[in-house]
C-alpha positions in Angstrom: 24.6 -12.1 47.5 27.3 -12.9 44.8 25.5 -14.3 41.9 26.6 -16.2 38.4 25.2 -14.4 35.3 26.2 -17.3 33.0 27.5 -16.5 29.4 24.9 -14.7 27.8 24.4 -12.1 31.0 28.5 -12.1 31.1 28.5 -11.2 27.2 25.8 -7.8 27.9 28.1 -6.9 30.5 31.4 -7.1 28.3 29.4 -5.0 25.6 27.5 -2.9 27.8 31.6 -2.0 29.4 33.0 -1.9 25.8 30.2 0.7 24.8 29.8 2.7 27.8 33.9 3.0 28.1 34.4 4.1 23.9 35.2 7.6 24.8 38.5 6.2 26.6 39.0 4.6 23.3 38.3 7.0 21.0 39.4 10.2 22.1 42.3 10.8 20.4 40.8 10.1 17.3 37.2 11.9 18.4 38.8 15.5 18.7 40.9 15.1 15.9 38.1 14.3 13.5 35.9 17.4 15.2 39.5 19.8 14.3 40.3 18.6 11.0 36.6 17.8 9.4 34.4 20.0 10.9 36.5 23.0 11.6 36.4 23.5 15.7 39.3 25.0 17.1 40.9 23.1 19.9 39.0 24.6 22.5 35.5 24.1 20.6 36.8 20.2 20.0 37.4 19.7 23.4 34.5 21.4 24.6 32.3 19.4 23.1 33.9 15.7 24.2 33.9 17.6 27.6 30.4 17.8 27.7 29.6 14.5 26.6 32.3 13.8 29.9 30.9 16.0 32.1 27.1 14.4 30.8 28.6 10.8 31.6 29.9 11.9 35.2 26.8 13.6 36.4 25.0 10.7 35.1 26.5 8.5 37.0 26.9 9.9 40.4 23.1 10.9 40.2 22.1 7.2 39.3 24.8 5.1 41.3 22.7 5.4 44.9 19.3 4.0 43.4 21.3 1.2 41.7 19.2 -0.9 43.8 15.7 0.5 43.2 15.7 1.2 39.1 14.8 -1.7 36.1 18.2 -2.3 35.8 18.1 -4.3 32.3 15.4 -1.4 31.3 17.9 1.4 31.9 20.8 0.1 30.2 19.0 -1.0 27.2 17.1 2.1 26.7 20.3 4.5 28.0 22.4 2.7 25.0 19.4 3.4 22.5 19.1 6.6 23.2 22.7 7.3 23.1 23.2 5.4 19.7 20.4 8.2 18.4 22.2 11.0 19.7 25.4 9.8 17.5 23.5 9.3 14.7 21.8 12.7 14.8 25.4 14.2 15.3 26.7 12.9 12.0 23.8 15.1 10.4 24.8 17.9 11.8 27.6 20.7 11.5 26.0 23.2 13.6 28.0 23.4 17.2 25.2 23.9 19.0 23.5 20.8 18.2 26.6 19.3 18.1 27.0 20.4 21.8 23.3 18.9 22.8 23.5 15.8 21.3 26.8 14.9 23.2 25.6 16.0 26.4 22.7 13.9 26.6 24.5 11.1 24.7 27.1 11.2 27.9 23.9 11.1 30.6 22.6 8.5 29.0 25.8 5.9 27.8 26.9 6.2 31.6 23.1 6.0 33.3 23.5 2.5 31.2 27.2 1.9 31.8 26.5 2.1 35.5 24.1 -0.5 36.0 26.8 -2.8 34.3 29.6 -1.3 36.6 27.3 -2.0 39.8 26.2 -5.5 38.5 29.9 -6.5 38.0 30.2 -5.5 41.7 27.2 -8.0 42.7 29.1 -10.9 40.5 30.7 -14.1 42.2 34.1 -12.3 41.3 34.0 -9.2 40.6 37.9 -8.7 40.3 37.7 -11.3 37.4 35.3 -10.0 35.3 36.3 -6.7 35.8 39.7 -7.9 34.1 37.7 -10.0 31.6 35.9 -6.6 30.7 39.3 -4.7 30.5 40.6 -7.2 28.3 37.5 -6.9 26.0 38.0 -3.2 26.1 41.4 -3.5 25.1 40.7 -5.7 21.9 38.0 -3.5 20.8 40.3 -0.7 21.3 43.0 -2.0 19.0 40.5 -2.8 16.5 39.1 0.9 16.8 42.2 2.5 15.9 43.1 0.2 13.4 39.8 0.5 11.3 38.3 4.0 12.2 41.1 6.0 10.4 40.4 4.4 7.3 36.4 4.4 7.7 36.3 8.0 8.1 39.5 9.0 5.6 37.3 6.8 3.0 33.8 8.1 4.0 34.2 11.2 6.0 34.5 12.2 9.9 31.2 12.3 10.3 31.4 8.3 9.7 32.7 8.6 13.4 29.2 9.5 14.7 27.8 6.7 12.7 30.3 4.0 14.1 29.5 5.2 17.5 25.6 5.3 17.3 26.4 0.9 15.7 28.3 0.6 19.0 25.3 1.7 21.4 22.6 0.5 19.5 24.0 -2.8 19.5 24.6 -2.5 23.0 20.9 -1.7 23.7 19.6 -4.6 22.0 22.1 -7.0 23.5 21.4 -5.3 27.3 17.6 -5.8 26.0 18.1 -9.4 25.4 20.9 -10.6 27.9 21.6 -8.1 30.6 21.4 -9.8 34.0 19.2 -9.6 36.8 20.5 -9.4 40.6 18.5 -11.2 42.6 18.5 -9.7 46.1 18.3 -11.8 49.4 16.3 -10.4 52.6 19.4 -8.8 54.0 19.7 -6.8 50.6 17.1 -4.2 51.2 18.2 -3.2 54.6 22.2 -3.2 53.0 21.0 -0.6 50.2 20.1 1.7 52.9 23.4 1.3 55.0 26.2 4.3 54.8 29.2 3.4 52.1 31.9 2.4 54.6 34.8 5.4 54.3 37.0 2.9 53.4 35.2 2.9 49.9 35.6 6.5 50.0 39.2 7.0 50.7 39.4 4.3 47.7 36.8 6.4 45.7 38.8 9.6 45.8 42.4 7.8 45.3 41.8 6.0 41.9 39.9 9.2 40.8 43.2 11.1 41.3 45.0 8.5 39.6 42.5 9.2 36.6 43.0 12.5 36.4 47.1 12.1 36.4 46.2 10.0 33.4 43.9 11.7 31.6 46.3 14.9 32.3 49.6 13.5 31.2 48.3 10.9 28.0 46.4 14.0 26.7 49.9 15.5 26.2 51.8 12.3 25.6 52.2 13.1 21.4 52.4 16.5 22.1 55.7 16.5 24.6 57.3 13.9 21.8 57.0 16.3 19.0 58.2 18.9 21.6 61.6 16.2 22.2 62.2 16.4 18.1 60.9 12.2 18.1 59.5 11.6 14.6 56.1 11.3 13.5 56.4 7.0 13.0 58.4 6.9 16.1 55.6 8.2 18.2 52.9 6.2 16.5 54.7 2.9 17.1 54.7 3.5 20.7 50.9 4.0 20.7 50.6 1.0 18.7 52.6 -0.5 21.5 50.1 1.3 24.0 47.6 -0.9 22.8 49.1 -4.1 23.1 50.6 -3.3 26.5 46.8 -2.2 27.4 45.2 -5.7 26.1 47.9 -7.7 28.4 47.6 -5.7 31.8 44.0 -6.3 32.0 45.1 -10.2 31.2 47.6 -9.9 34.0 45.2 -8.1 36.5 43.2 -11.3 36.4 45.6 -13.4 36.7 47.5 -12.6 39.4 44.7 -11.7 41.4 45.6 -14.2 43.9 49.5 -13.9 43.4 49.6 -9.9 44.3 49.0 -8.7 47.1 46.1 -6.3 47.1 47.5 -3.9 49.3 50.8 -3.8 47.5 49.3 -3.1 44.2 47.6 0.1 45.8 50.6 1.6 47.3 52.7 0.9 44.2 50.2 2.1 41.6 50.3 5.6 42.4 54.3 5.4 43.0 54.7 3.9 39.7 52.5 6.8 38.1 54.5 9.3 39.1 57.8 8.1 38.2 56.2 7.1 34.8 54.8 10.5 34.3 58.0 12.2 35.3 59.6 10.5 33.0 57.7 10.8 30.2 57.3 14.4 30.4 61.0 15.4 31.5 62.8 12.9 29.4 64.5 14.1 26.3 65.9 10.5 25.1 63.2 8.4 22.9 63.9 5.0 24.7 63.2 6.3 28.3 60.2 8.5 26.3 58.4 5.4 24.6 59.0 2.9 28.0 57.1 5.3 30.2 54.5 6.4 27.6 53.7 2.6 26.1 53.3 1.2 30.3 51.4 5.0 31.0 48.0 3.9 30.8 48.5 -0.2 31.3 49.5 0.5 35.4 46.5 2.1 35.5 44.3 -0.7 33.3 46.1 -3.1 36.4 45.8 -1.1 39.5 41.8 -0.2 38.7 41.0 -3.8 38.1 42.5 -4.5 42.1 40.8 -1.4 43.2 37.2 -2.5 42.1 37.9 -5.6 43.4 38.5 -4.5 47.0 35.6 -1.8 46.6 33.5 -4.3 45.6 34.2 -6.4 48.6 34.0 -2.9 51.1 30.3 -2.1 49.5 28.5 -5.6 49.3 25.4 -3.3 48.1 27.3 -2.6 44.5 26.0 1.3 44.5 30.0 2.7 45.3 30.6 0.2 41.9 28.1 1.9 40.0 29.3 5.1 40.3 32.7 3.7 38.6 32.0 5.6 35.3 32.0 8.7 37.6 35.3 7.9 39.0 37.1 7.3 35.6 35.4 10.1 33.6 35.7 12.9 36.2 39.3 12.7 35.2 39.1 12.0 31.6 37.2 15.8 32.0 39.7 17.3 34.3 42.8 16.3 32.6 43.2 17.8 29.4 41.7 20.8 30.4 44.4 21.0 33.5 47.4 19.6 31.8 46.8 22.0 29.2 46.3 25.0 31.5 50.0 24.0 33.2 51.4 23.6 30.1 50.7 27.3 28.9 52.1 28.3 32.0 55.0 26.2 33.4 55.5 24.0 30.9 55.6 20.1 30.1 57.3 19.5 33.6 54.8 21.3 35.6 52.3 18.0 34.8 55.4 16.0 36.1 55.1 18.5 39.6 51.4 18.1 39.7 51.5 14.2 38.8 53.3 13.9 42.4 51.0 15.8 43.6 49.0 13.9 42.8 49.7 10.7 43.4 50.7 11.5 46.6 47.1 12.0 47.9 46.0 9.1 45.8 48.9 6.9 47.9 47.8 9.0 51.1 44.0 7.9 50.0 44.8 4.0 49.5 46.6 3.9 52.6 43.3 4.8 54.3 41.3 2.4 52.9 43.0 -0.5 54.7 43.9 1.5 58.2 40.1 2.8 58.2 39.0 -0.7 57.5 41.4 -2.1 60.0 40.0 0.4 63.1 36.3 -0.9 61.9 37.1 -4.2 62.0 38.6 -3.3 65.6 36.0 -1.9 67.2 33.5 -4.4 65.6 35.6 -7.8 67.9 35.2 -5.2 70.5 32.1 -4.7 70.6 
């Protein structure tokens, strides 16, 4: 049943994606402040944002199948909370250990809430729209984040980053508290939460996740392969300023032209275009063809997710394949760095460009599924 949540449960949606979706945001900025004010080494930085990662993925996948049976207002608003006091305890803290805690069960329980948004969007009269709506939100906050944040913690400290994150989810938990929307479920809904997620879902599951981990995997490095090219420190930052802007206007777009593309054409071209882009980006040693690739990077896939949970969310009337979405976009967030990284130290900035086609090419194999498997079902179904 596709349901209306009206403004104030369409607001503790936006927040509750805009909360639940920070790390995306803020990574950058997140291991740089655990390197430069608290002393980790790169591999203790990353470690720790992995675990709050790895936290968030398990978390989701564990949750996403009983989307239908939990207090779903209860879980988001209490996930948020508890998430908030994580943070806040981490910015009293220098000790690794602790450090290494607190993010893990920050990541279960930001994604436990961020997944009962994700499956709610799924349940929504349009899901394609507000999952471009949310983008867009995501975007702004973004921009704002890396605008003010620098300041905030050069002013007060790194540890100001902690603080800034628990505002974000505790403000989150009492607007999910207050606003989060119910689903209402027909007759037909109990006996749908039980039916097997079509393959089609599936094959679209595993294809965006690839296209998550190509992302996570070449952005990670994006900085890095410019100071490698000789491009100059305010060079570099303008094209992530351009990032930004690029990122706010492809979730616009995505909504926009949902009924102008073509679903299945924006599929098959998303992984295409990633590879090219990555190759690019990673191979080219002049700054114009550098900062094109790098500024559209993460936009195509801001553009092709919002047509992917659209169609998912259409395959999987029972919104638990949609909850699991944190799970689909983290798992590479995790997997990248750590794997662009390990290619890097041993073939090289090109070797992401290799495993980017790689890649994609499964991801493209993967989409192509999703509509040939639907078509045979569909098939046997008028037979039958």
């Amino acid at each position: 049943m596709s349901q209306r949540f009206g403004v104030k449960g369409n607001i503790a949606l936006m927040v509750s994606h805009c909360a639940g979706m920070l790390d995306l945001v803020a990574l950058p900025l997140w291991i740089g402040i655990l390197v430069a004010t608290y002393r980790f080494d790169t591999q203790q930085a990353g470690g720790l944002v992995t675990l709050f990662l790895c936290g968030a993925v398990c978390a989701s996948v564990l949750i996403a199948p009983r989307f239908k049976k939990v207090n779903r207002r209860l879980v988001a608003s209490v996930g948020f909370l508890i998430s908030g006091l994580c943070f806040f305890a981490a910015s009293q803290t220098s000790e690794y250990f602790q450090l290494a805690l607190l993010h893990l069960v920050a990541g279960l329980s930001s994604s436990a809430a961020l997944s009962m948004a994700h499956g709610t969007f799924a349940r929504g009269e349009n899901p394609h729209r507000l999952f471009a709506i949310a983008g867009f939100t995501l975007g702004i906050l973004g921009f704002v984040f890396m605008g003010a944040t620098p300041n905030i913690t050069k002013a007060a400290g790194g540890e100001a980053l902690f603080l800034i994150f628990g505002g974000i989810m505790t403000i989150a938990a009492v607007v999910c508290a207050l606003a989060f929307p119910s689903v209402v479920l027909d007759k037909d809904e109990g006996v749908k939460a039980k039916e097997v997620i079509p393959p089609s879902v599936w094959f679209g599951i595993v294809g965006i996740s690839l296209m998550a981990v190509t992302q996570a995997m070449a952005f990670s490095f994006m900085e890095r392969v410019g100071n490698e090219r000789g491009f100059d420190t305010d060079s570099i930052t303008l094209v992530l300023v351009a990032l930004a802007l690029i990122n706010i206007v492809a979730a616009a777009l995505a909504g926009i032209f949902q009924k102008r593309f073509s679903t299945k054409f924006v599929l098959f071209a998303g992984p295409v275009l990633q590879i090219v882009l990555s190759n690019i980006m990673m191979n080219s040693s002049g700054f114009i063809l550098y900062a094109v690739s790098a500024s559209c990077f993460v936009s195509l896939m801001i553009f092709t997710h919002t047509f992917v949970f659209g169609l998912l969310a259409r395959l999987d009337t029972s919104g638990r394949a949609m909850a699991a979405t944190p799970a689909m976009l983290m798992i590479g967030a995790a997997i990248g760095p750590v794997l662009g990284g390990t290619i890097v130290k041993f073939f090289g900035y090109h070797g992401i460009g290799i495993a980017a086609l790689v890649f994609g090419l499964i991801s493209l194999f993967c989409f192509i599924n999703v509509f040939r498997t639907r078509a045979l079902i569909a098939k046997a179904e008028s037979v039958s």
